[in-house]
VEXZARO-357917 format. One record per residue (C-alpha): x negated, z negated, y. Coordinates in steps of 0.5 Angstrom, whole numbers, plus 500, padded with zeros to 3 digits. Layout:
<pts>
  px  pz  py
   X   Z   Y
...
</pts>
This chain:
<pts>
  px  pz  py
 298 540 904
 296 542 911
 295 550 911
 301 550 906
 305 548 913
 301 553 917
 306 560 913
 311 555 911
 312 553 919
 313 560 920
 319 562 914
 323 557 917
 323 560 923
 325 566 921
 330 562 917
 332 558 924
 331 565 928
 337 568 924
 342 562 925
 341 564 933
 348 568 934
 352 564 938
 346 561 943
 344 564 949
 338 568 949
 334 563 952
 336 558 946
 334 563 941
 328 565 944
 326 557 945
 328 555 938
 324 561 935
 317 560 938
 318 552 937
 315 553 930
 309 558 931
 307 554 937
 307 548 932
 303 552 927
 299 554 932
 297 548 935
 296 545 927
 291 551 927
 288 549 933
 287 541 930
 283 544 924
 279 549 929
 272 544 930
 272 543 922
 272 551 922
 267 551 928
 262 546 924
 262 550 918
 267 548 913
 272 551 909
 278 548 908
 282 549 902
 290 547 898
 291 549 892
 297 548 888
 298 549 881
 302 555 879
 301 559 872
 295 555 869
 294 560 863
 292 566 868
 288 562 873
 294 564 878
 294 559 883
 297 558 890
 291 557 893
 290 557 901
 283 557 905
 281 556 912
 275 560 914
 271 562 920
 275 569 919
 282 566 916
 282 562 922
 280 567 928
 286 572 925
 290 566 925
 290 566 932
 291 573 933
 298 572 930
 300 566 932
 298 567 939
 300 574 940
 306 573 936
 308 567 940
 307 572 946
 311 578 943
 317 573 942
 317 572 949
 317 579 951
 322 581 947
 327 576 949
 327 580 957
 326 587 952
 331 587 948
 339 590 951
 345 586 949
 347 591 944
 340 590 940
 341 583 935
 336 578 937
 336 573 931
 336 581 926
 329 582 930
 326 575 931
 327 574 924
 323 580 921
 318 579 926
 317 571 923
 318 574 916
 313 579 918
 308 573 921
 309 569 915
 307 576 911
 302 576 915
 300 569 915
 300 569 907
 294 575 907
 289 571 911
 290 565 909
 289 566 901
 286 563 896
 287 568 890
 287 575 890
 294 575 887
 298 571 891
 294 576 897
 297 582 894
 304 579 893
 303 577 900
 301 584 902
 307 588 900
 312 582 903
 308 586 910
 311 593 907
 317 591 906
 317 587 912
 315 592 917
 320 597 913
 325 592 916
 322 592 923
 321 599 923
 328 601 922
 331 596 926
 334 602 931
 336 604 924
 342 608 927
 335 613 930
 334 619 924
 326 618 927
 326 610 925
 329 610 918
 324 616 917
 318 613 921
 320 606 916
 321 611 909
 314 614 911
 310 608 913
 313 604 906
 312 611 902
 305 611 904
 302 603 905
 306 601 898
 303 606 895
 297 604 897
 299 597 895
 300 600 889
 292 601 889
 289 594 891
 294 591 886
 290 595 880
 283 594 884
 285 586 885
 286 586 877
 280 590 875
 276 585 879
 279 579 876
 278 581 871
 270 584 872
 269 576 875
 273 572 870
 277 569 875
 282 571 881
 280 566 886
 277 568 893
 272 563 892
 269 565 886
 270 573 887
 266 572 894
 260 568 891
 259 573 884
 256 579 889
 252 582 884
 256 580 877
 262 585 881
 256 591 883
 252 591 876
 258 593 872
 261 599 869
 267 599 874
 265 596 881
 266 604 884
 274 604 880
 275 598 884
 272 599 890
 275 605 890
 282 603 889
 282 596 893
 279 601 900
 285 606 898
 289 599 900
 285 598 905
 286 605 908
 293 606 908
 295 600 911
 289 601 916
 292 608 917
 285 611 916
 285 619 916
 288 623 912
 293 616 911
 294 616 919
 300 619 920
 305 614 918
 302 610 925
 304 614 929
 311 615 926
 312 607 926
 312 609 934
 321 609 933
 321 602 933
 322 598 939
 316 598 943
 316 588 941
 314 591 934
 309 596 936
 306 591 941
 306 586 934
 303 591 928
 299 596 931
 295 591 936
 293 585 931
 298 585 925
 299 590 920
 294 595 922
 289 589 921
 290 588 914
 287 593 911
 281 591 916
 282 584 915
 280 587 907
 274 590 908
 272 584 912
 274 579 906
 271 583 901
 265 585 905
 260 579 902
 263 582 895
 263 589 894
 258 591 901
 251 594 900
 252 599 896
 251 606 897
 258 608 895
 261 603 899
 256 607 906
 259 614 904
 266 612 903
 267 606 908
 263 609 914
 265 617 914
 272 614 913
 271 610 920
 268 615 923
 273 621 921
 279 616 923
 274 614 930
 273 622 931
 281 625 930
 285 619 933
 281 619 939
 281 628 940
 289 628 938
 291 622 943
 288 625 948
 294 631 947
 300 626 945
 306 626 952
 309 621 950
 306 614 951
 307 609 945
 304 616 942
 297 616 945
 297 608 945
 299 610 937
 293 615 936
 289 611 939
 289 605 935
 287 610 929
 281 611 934
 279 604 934
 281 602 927
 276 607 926
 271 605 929
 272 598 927
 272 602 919
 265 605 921
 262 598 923
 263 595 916
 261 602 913
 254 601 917
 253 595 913
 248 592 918
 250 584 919
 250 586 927
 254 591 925
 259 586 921
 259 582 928
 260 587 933
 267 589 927
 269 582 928
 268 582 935
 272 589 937
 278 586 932
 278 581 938
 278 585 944
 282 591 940
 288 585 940
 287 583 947
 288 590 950
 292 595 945
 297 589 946
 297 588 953
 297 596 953
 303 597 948
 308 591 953
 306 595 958
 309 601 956
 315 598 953
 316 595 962
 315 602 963
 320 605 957
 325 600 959
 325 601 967
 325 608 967
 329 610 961
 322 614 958
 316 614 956
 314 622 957
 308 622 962
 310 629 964
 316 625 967
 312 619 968
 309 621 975
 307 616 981
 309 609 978
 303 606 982
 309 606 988
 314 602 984
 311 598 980
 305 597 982
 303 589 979
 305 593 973
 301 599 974
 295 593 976
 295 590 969
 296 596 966
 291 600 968
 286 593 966
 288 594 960
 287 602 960
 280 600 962
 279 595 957
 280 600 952
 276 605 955
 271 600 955
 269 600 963
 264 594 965
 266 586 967
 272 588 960
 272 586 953
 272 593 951
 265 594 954
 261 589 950
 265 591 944
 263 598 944
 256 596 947
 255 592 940
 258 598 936
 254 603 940
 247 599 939
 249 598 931
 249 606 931
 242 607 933
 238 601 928
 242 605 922
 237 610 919
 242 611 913
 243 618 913
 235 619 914
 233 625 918
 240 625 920
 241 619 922
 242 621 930
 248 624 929
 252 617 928
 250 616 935
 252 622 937
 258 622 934
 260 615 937
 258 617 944
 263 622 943
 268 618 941
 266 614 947
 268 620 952
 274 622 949
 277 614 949
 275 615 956
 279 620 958
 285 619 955
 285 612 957
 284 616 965
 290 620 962
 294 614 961
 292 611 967
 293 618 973
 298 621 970
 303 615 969
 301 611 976
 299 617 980
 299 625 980
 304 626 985
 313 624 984
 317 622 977
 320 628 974
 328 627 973
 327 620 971
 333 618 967
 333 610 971
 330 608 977
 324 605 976
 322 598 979
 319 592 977
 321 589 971
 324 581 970
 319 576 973
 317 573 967
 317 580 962
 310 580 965
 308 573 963
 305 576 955
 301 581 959
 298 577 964
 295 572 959
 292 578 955
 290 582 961
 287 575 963
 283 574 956
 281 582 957
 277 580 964
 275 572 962
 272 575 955
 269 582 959
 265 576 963
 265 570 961
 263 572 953
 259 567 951
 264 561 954
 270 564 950
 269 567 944
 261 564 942
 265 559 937
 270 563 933
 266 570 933
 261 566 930
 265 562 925
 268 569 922
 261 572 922
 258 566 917
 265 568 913
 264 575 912
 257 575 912
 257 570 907
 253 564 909
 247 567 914
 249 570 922
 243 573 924
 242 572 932
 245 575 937
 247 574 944
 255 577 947
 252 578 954
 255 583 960
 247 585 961
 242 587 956
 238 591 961
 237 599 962
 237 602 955
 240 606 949
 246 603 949
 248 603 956
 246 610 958
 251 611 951
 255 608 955
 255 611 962
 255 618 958
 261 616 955
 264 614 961
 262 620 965
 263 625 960
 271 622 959
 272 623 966
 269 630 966
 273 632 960
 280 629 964
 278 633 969
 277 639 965
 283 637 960
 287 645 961
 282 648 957
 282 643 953
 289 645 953
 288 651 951
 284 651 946
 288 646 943
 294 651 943
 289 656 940
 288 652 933
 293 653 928
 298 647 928
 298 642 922
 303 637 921
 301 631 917
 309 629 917
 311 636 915
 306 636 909
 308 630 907
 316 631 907
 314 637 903
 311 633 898
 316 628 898
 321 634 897
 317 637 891
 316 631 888
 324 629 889
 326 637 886
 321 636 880
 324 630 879
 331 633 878
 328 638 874
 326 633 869
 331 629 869
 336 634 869
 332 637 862
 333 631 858
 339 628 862
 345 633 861
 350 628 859
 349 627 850
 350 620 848
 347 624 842
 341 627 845
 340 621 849
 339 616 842
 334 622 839
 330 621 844
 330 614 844
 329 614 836
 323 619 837
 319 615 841
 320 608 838
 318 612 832
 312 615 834
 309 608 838
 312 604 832
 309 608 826
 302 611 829
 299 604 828
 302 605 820
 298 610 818
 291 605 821
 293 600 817
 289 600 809
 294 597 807
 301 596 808
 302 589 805
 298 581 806
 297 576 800
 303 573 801
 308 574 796
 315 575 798
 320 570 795
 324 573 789
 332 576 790
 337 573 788
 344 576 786
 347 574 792
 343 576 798
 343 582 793
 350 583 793
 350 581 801
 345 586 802
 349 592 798
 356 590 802
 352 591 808
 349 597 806
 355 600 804
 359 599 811
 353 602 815
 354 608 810
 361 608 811
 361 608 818
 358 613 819
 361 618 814
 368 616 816
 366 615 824
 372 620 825
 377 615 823
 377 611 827
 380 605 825
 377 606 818
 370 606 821
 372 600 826
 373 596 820
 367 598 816
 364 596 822
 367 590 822
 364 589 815
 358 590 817
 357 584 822
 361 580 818
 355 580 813
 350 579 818
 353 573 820
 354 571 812
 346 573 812
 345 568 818
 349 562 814
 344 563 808
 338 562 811
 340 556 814
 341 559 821
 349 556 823
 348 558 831
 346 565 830
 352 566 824
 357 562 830
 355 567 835
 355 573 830
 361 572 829
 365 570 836
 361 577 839
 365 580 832
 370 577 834
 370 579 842
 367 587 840
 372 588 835
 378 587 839
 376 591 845
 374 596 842
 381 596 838
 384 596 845
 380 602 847
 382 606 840
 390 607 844
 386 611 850
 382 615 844
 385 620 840
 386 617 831
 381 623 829
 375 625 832
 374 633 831
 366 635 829
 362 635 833
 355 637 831
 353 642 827
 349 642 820
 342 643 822
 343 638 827
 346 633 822
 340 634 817
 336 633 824
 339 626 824
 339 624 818
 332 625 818
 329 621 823
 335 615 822
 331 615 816
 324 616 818
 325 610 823
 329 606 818
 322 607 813
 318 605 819
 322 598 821
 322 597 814
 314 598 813
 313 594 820
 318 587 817
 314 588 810
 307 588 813
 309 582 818
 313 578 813
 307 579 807
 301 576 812
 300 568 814
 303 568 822
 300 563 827
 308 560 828
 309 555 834
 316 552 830
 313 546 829
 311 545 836
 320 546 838
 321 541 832
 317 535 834
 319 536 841
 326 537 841
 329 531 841
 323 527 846
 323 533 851
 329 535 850
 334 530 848
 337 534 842
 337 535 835
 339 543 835
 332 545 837
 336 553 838
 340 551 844
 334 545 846
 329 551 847
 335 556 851
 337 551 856
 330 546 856
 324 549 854
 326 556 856
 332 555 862
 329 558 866
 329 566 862
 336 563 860
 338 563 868
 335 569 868
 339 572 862
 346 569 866
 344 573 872
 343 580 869
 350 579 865
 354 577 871
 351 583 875
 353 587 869
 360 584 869
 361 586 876
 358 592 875
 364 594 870
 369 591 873
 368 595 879
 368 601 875
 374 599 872
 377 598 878
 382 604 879
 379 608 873
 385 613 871
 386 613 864
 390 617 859
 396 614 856
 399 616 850
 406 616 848
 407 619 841
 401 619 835
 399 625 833
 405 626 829
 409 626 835
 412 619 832
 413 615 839
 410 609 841
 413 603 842
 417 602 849
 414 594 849
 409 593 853
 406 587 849
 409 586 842
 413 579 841
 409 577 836
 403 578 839
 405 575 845
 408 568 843
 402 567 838
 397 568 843
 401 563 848
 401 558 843
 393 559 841
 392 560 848
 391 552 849
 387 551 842
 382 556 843
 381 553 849
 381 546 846
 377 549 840
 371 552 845
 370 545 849
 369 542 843
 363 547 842
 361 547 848
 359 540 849
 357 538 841
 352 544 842
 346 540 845
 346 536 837
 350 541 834
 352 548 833
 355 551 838
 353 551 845
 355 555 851
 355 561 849
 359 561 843
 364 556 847
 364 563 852
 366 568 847
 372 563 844
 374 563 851
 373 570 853
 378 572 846
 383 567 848
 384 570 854
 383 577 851
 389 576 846
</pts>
């Protein structure tokens, strides 16, 4: 029951966050941390027995017969990234409190970001796969509300469309993954799928799984080619960016591969796919930041670059590797986070974020400056920083790898690449906002910012420098807890130092550092042959292709959509007819060995009138009235049928739902015309004819084959537990409000909606009013008939008698609530 707390602690808070209207801002911001630092210090108290090795677990029964459960478990990985979004969230809710401007609503926003966090939560901490995934789509959905929180910006209703198009189709994907590989384990239990590595490796479908659960992986983690959605998120406020893009969202597709890494690693398919990936994502995030003007855009692409880089270490698919990933998700959260609040102080004191604007803010913010260029270092990986030791590690794992053969020196290669492009955007981000001569037309006049709007910065700048030399001190606990997790039970040695000695890994280092600065100094021709390259525009592709797909869309629906209640139905009825009748003709015989009981002449004559009023309708359907009545005979012999065969409730219901649409359609025959003209041709009258004839046969065939064949019936079960599980004779209502109230609920629901959804049509609807017959015969100037209306007020109160008798003998007797509504609802009719 205590990890339930840990998610639970962060919803109510959400729900207690959009409550705080009327509080000062300090309140709102105090009361919404009260419930993440509760949980985090609950996390904290669980932390010793991670330490140690164990896994911590509550489950709960949910849906038995599917092996669903709620199930939630604490491991090494769970409880580091339940760190990360605990802490950094605490911290970005108290950023945003000085962040945000009167106009903005802090409770809206503090209540997406603790429904986000319990998203978030939900994710890391669960048992099952299923409850993962619903937990992974409340992160789109969530993050869409946060993203748009400017909802009134073009760019943040687009940038929050784009981001839920892209990750909830991937979503889409991992669900189908999900199910596959529960299917292929037997189970959708964490524990079991973890522990049946080479069951899911040796079949049939490990590589359409594993495909499917890394497209969920990529999307949400932004890898190439799905990065572009990451960048356009930048139009939410710069507390949301700081949150999702540095230790939540992004991290979910990362957290993925590390969850599923003892199960689906290992393979060659798992190599090519999951390193190229990372290394295309590490490549192209890093070159296209070092061209972005726009701060949050270079923070942006550089967040693709690392996640990369985090990609590729998983793909490498060494223990080290695996290691040095989990290592990096720490010291990446520490820095980008710091990096993206010091941004938005920047953002907020000078009224941009364009660093061909952004020009000597050493001069006016200069503690500012200090702790962001800490950060930058950090991400530029400089020594005495956490970002150094992570990419130390990374570039070391690169050169053991020789899973490219001959080849295998590229990797190294490429990293030391990457190393020198994150150097020299990070140098860009640090020369051309805090030095490089005066601002340019800065919309405000920069200072610092509130003294306490720097707080969540000095913690994280302070982590990035106590990690960077104290590593072992700091993070030897957790780092080694989430590696036993990810690596399933066995860490190989390896020590977290600032000094390993001169060797391969450090000269990549120095070459990085050297070569990044070289290429920031010699950024305008780099520049110029930026220019020279065509342009491609990942946003533009994709509103391309949501054009195309929407203007296909309006073809197809236009084609079968164009306004025939007739064509409507044949399609219907040909597509009824050919998934009902195709399983017909794979039958070798149509009738069982049960023999149907003899007809006598009563259901033969009921049968025959039966018939003839359905006939008669439809021959006659141009007299209104004639047909209004023939139809009337129809229902009239069904609710005869249903009291043959010993069914009361069903023939009370028939006839109450008669009753009800036989007087609303006589209401609706004064609007209508007394004759209707004709209105399809011959052809398409044999055309009709045929497949209402074809269907009617198919229907027929499928009723006699199921009544001819012995069934498995749970009647039995209803009628022996009716009375003691339920407290009623009549075993029909016992089922509808007992047994089965729930889908009753439901059903009461989806009527209601459909009530309100006509009353709301009706409202003002114009209609025509006749005022002669088509005789020329006027009507009658009363509005209401005398005789109707004196009869209908004196039954009135009957009815109304009448239909609180059937509801309350219902439960032993027919009748129940339903038919009790229809009496009611025809009283007030008339």
């Amino acid at each position: 029951m205590t990890l339930l707390w840990i998610p639970l602690l962060s919803l109510l808070g959400s729900i207690i966050s959009s409550m705080t209207g009327k509080l000062t801002r300090n309140q709102a911001t105090g009361l919404t941390m009260l419930m993440p630092i509760i949980a985090l210090l609950m996390t904290i108290s669980l932390a010793p027995a991670v330490f140690s090795g164990d896994v911590i677990r509550d489950t709960f029964s949910w849906i038995p017969l599917l092996g669903i459960d709620i199930a939630f478990r604490l491991d090494g990985l769970a409880l580091l990234f339940v760190f990360m979004i605990l802490g950094i969230g605490i911290l970005v809710i108290f950023y945003a409190r000085y962040y945000l401007s009167s106009n903005d609503s802090m409770p809206k926003l503090y209540a997406y970001l603790m429904l986000f966090m319990t998203a978030m939560l939900g994710i890391v901490m669960s048992n099952n796969v299923i409850q993962l995934w619903f937990f992974w789509e409340l992160t789109s959905i969530s993050s869409f509300l946060l993203i748009s929180y400017w909802w009134h910006k073009p760019e943040a209703r687009k940038g929050a469309i784009m981001a839920l198009t892209i990750t909830g189709g991937g979503g889409l994907a991992l669900l189908a993954g999900l199910l596959l590989l529960g299917d292929i384990v037997g189970s959708y239990d964490l524990d079991v799928i973890l522990a049946s590595r080479e069951i899911i490796q040796a079949h049939a479908w490990y590589e359409v799984t594993l495909i499917l659960i890394l497209l969920g992986a990529f999307t949400k983690s932004a890898q190439f080619p799905f990065h572009f959605w990451l960048p356009h998120a930048m139009a939410a406020p710069t507390p949301v960016s700081a949150y999702l893009h540095s230790a939540t969202m992004v991290k979910a597709g990362i957290f993925l591969l590390a969850r599923f890494y003892p199960a689906l690693a290992g393979t060659d398919i798992w190599f090519i796919i999951v390193s190229l990936t990372g290394l295309a994502t590490l490549l192209f995030g890093a070159y296209v930041a070092l061209f972005k003007h726009d701060l949050k855009g270079l923070l942006a692409y550089s967040t693709i670059s690392h996640l990369g880089l985090i990609t590729l270490l998983f793909g490498l698919d060494t223990k080290l590797a695996a290691v040095a990933a989990i290592f990096h998700i720490i010291n990446h959260a520490t820095f980008k986070a710091s990096l993206f609040m010091a941004t938005g102080i920047i953002d907020h004191e000078t009224g941009t974020r364009d660093m061909r604007k952004l020009n000597g803010m050493w001069r006016f913010m200069p503690y500012t400056a200090t702790l962001a260029m800490v950060a930058a270092a950090a991400m530029a990986g400089v020594p005495l920083l956490n970002g150094f030791l992570s990419k130390e590690m990374f570039f070391a794992e690169t050169l053991h790898q020789q899973l490219l053969g001959s080849m295998s020196w590229l990797i190294p290669v490429f990293a030391t690449i990457a190393g020198a492009l994150a150097v020299a955007y990070s140098a860009r981000f640090i020369h051309d906002v805090f030095f490089n001569g005066e601002p340019v037309d800065l919309p405000k006049q920069p200072s610092e910012p509130p003294r306490y709007m720097r707080v969540p910065i000095e913690i994280l700048v302070a982590l990035c420098l106590v990690v960077g030399i104290f590593p072992s001190f700091v993070v030897d606990d957790i780092l080694n807890a989430a590696s036993f997790a990810v690596l399933g039970g066995y860490v190989p040695e390896f020590e977290v130092a600032l000094w390993h000695g001169f060797n391969l890994p450090l000269l990549m280092s120095a070459i990085a550092v050297s070569g990044g600065l070289f290429v920031y100094t010699q950024r305008r021709y780099l520049y110029q042959f930026q220019e020279s390259l065509p342009s491609l525009n990942a946003k533009k592709a994709f509103d391309g292709a949501i054009y195309a797909m929407t203007k296909w869309c309006q073809r197809k629906i236009i084609a079968v959509e164009n306004g025939s209640l007739q064509r409507y139905l044949m399609l219907i009825f040909l597509v009824v007819l050919l998934f009902a009748g195709w399983p017909l003709f794979e039958m070798n015989q149509l009738g069982g060995q049960k023999e149907l009981t003899p007809i006598d002449v009563h259901n033969a004559m009921g049968a025959a009138l039966l018939m003839i009023g359905a006939i008669s309708t439809v021959i006659w359907y141009r007299k209104r009235v004639v047909s209004l009545l023939m139809l009337s005979v129809v229902g009239l012999m069904v609710a005869v049928a249903f009291t043959r065969f010993s069914a009361p409730d069903l023939a009370l219901t028939q006839l109450t739902v008669e009753v009800v649409t036989i007087i609303l359609l006589m209401l609706a025959l004064f609007f209508l015309p007394q004759h209707s003209p004709k209105e399809s041709s011959s052809m398409r009258v044999v055309r009709d004819v045929g497949i209402s004839a074809a269907l009617g046969i198919v229907v027929a065939s499928i009723c006699y084959a199921l009544i001819t064949r012995p069934l498995e019936s749970i009647s039995d079960f209803f009628l022996v537990n009716a009375k003691t599980g339920g407290g009623g004779t009549n075993v029909v209502n016992v089922i509808l409000v007992d047994f089965r109230g729930f889908d009753t609920l439901g059903e009461i629901c989806v009527l209601g909606i459909a009530a309100l959804g006509i009353y709301k049509l009706l409202i003002n609807l114009p209609l025509f009013m006749p005022t002669s017959d088509s005789e020329g015969r006027p009507w009658a100037k009363e509005r209401y008939p005398i005789l109707l209306a004196s009869i209908s007020q004196s039954l009135l109160p009957l009815a109304l008698m009448v239909s609180f008798y059937i509801f309350l003998r219902g439960h032993n007797l027919p009748g129940g609530g339903f038919i009790a509504g229809l009496v009611t609802a025809v009283a007030f009719i008339l």
